[in-house]
C-alpha positions as CSV (number, residue, x, y, z in Angstrom):
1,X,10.5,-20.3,7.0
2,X,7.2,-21.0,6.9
3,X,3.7,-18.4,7.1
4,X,2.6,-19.9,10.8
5,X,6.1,-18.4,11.9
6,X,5.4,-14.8,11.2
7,X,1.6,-14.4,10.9
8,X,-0.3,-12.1,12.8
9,X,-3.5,-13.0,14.6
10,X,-6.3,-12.0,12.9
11,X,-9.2,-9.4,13.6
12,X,-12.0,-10.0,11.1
13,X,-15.3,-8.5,10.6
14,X,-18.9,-9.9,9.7
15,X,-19.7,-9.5,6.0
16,X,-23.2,-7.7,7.5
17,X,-21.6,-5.2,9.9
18,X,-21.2,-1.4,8.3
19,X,-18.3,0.3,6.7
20,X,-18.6,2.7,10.0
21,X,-17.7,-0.2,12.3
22,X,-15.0,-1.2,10.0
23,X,-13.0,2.1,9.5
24,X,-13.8,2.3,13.7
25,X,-12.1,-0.8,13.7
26,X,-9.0,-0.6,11.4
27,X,-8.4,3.4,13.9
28,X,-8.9,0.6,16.9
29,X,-6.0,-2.0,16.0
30,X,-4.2,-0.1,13.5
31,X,-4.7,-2.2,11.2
32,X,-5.5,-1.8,7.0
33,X,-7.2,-5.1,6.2
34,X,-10.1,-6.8,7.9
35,X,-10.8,-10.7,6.5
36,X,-14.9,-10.5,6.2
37,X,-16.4,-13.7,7.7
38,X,-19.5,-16.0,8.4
39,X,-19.7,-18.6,10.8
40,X,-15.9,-18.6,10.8
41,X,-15.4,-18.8,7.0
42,X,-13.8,-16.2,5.0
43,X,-16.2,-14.5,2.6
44,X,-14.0,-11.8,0.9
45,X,-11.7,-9.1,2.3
46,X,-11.8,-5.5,3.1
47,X,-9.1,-3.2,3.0
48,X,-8.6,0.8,3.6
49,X,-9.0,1.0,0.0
50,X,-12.1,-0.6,-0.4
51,X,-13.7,1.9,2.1
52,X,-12.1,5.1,0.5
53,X,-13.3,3.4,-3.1
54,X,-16.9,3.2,-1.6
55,X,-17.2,6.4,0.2
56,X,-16.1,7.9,-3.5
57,X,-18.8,6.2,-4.9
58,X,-21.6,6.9,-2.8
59,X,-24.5,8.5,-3.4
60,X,-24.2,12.4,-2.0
61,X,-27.5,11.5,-0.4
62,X,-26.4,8.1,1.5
63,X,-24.3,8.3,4.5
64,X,-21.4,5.8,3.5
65,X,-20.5,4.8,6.9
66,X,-24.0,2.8,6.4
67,X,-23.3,0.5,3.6
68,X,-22.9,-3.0,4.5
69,X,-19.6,-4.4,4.3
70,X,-20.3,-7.4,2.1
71,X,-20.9,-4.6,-0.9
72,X,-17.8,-3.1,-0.7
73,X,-15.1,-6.2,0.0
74,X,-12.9,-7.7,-2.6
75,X,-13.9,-11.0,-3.3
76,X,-12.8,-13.7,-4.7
77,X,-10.7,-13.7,-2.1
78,X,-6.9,-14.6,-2.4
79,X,-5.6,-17.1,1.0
80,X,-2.5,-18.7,2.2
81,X,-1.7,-21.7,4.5
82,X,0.3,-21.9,7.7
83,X,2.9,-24.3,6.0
84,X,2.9,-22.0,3.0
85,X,6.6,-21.0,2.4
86,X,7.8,-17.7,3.1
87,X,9.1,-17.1,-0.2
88,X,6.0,-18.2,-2.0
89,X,3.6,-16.0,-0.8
90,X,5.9,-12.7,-1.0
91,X,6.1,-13.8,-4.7
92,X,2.1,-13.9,-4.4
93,X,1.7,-10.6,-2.9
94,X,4.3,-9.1,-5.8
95,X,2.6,-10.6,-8.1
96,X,-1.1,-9.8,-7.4
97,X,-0.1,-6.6,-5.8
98,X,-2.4,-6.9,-3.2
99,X,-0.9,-5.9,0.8
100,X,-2.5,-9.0,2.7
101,X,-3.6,-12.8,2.2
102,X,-5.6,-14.6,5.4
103,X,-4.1,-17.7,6.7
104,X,-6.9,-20.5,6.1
105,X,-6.8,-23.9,7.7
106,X,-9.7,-26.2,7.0
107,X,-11.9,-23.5,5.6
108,X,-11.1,-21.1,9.2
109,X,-9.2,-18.1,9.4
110,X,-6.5,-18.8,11.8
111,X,-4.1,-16.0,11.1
112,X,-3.0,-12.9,8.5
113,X,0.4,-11.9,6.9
114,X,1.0,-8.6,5.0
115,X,3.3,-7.3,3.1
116,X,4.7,-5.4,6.5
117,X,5.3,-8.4,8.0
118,X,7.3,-10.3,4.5
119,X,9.4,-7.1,4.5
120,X,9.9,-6.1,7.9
121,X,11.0,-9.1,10.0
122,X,12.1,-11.6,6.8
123,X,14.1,-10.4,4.5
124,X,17.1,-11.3,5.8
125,X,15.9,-14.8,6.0
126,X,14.3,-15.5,2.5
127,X,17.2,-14.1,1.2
128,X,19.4,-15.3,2.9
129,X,22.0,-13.1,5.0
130,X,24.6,-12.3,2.4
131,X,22.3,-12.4,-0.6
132,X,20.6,-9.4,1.8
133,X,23.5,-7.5,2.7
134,X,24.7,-7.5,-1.1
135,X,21.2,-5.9,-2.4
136,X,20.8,-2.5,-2.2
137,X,18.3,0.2,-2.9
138,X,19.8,1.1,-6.3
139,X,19.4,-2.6,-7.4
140,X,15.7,-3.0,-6.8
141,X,14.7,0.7,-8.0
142,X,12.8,2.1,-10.8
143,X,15.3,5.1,-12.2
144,X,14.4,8.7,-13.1
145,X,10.5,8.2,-12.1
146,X,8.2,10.5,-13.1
147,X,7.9,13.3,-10.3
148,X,5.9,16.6,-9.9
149,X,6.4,19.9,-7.8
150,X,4.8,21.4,-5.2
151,X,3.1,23.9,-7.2
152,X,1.9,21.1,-9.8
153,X,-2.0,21.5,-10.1
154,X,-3.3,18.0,-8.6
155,X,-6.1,17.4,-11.5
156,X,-2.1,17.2,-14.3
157,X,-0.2,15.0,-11.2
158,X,-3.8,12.9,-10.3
159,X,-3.8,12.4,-14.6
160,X,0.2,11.5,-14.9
161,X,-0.8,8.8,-12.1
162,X,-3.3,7.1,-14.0
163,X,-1.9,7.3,-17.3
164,X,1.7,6.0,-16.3
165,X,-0.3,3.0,-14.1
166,X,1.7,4.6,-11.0
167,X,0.7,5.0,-7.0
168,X,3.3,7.2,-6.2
169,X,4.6,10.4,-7.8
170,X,7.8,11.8,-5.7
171,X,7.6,15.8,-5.2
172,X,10.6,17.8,-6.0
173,X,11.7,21.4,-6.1
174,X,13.7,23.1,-8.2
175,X,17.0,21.6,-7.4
176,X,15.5,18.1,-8.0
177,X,15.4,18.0,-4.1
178,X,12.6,15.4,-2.9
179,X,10.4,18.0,-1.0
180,X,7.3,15.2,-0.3
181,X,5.3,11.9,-2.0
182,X,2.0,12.1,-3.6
183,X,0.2,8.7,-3.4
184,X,-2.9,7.4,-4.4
185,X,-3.9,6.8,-0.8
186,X,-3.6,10.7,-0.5
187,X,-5.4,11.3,-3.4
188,X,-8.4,9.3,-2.3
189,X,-8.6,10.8,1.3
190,X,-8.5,14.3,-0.2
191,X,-11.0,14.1,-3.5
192,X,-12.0,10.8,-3.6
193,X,-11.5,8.6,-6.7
194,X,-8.8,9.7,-8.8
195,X,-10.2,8.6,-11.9
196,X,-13.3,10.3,-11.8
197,X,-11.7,13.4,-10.3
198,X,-9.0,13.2,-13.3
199,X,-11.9,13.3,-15.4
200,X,-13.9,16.6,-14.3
201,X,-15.7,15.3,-11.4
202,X,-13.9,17.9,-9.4
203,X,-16.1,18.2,-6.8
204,X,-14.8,21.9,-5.7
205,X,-11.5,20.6,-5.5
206,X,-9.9,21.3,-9.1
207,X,-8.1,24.6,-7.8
208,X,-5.7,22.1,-5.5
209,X,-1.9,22.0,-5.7
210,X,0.0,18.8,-5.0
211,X,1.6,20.9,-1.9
212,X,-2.1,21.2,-0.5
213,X,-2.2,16.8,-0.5
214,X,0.8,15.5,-0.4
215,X,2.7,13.8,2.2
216,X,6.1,15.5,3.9
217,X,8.3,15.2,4.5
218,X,9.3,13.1,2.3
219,X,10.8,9.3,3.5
220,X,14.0,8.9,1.3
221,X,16.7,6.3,1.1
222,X,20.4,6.8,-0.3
223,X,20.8,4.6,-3.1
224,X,23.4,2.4,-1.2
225,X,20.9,1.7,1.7
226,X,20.5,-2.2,2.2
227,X,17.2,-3.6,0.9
228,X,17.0,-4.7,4.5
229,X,16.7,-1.6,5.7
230,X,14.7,0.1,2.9
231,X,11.8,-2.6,4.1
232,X,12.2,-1.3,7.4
233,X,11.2,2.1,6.5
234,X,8.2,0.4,4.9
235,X,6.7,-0.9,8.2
236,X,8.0,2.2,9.8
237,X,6.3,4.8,8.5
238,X,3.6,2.8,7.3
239,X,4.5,3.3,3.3
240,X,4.2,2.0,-0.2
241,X,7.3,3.6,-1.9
242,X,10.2,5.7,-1.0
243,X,12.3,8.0,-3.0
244,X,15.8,7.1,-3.8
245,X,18.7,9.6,-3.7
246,X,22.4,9.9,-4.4
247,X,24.8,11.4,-2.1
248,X,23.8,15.0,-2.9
249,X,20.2,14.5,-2.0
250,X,19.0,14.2,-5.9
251,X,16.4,12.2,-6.6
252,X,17.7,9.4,-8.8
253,X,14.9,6.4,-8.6
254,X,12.4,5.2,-6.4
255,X,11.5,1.0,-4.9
256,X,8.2,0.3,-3.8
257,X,6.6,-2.2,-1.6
258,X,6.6,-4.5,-5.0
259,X,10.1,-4.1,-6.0
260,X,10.9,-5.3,-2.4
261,X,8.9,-8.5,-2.7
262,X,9.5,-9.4,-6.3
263,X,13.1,-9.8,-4.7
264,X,12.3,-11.6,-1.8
265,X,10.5,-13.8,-3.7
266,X,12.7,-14.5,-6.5
């Protein structure tokens, strides 16, 4: 299967149009990536991410909204072809971890393909159909990740994210019972960067409990869920990672968006 069969038509932006009009534009189409053009070409890239790192970093004075886009986009930019394989690009996406590439064709943006749209409508096909109904969540997951509880202060969980190199932290209770998810993405729409707030740079914030930003409830998959489906619950519910459980409820692993496409694109 090749890229031109699943990709998605493309809404880009100009590389001199504000971060306002972007984030208005992303709420518009639903949408988390915007390929930043001139004169047709791709310049760079500019994701959810990008805006949520630049409105941490802005000057208290500024209004962020007004920064141009071109300071805040990722750039180089990563692309794919139309005749790209299937296979080849999930690997790509796995192995930059990155959740978009434009489709370029003689130096144009013709198209987009994220990791929703590797996951949610291919599996089945780059792995083939029994290759996907033999692969289940258990087989792809990271066991006994670290976790925190609701009553965790967030300045501890925000510190175990960035010294384990993880995005998402699965909340339990007492019973080991996945009560929510704490992701970075929350983080940064709460307190801004996580680094800097991890540091000190509390910003009236430092008193916060992981209860008072996480996500619930919590998306979780049984460990013997097919990897088919798992991906499903990806585009879904618009997520990165999911908790797995056993058949008690317990929290035994968890598979992220990654996982998923280091597989696919094996």
């Amino acid at each position: 299967m090749k890229i031109r069969d699943i990709m998605r038509r493309p809404f880009t932006i100009l590389d001199t149009d504000t971060l306002g009009t972007a984030e208005r534009a992303m709420a518009r189409w639903q949408i988390r990536h915007l390929p930043v053009v001139s004169g047709g070409r791709i310049l760079g890239m500019l994701s959810q991410r990008d805006i949520l790192a630049a409105r941490a970093h802005a000057d208290p004075d500024d209004d962020w909204w007004t920064i141009r886009v071109h300071d805040a986009m990722t750039q180089p930019v990563q692309t794919c072809g139309p005749d790209d394989s299937l296979t080849e690009v999930a690997g790509r996406l796995a192995a930059s971890k990155i959740g978009a590439l434009p489709v370029v064709e003689v130096g144009q943006v013709i198209g987009i393909v994220t990791v929703t749209d590797v996951l949610e409508g291919e599996v089945r096909a780059a792995m083939g159909p029994s290759a996907a109904a033999r692969t289940i969540a258990s087989d792809v997951m990271t066991p006994l990740p670290q976790t925190v509880t609701p009553e965790s202060s967030l300045v501890d969980a925000v510190a175990r994210m960035i010294g384990h190199r993880i995005r998402h932290l699965p909340v339990v209770d007492g019973s080991g019972t996945v009560v929510g998810m704490l992701s970075e993405r929350d983080v940064r729409t709460r307190v801004g960067d996580p680094v800097a707030f991890a540091g000190g740079k509390h910003n009236g914030f430092g008193q916060l409990r992981v209860k008072d930003v996480m996500s619930q409830p919590a998306i979780a998959v049984p460990f013997d869920r097919p990897l088919a489906d798992v991906a499903r619950a990806f585009a879904d519910h618009r997520i990165g990672a999911v908790p797995v459980i056993d058949k008690f409820g317990a929290l035994v692993g968890i598979v992220s968006y990654i996982d998923a496409l280091r597989m696919v694109g094996a």
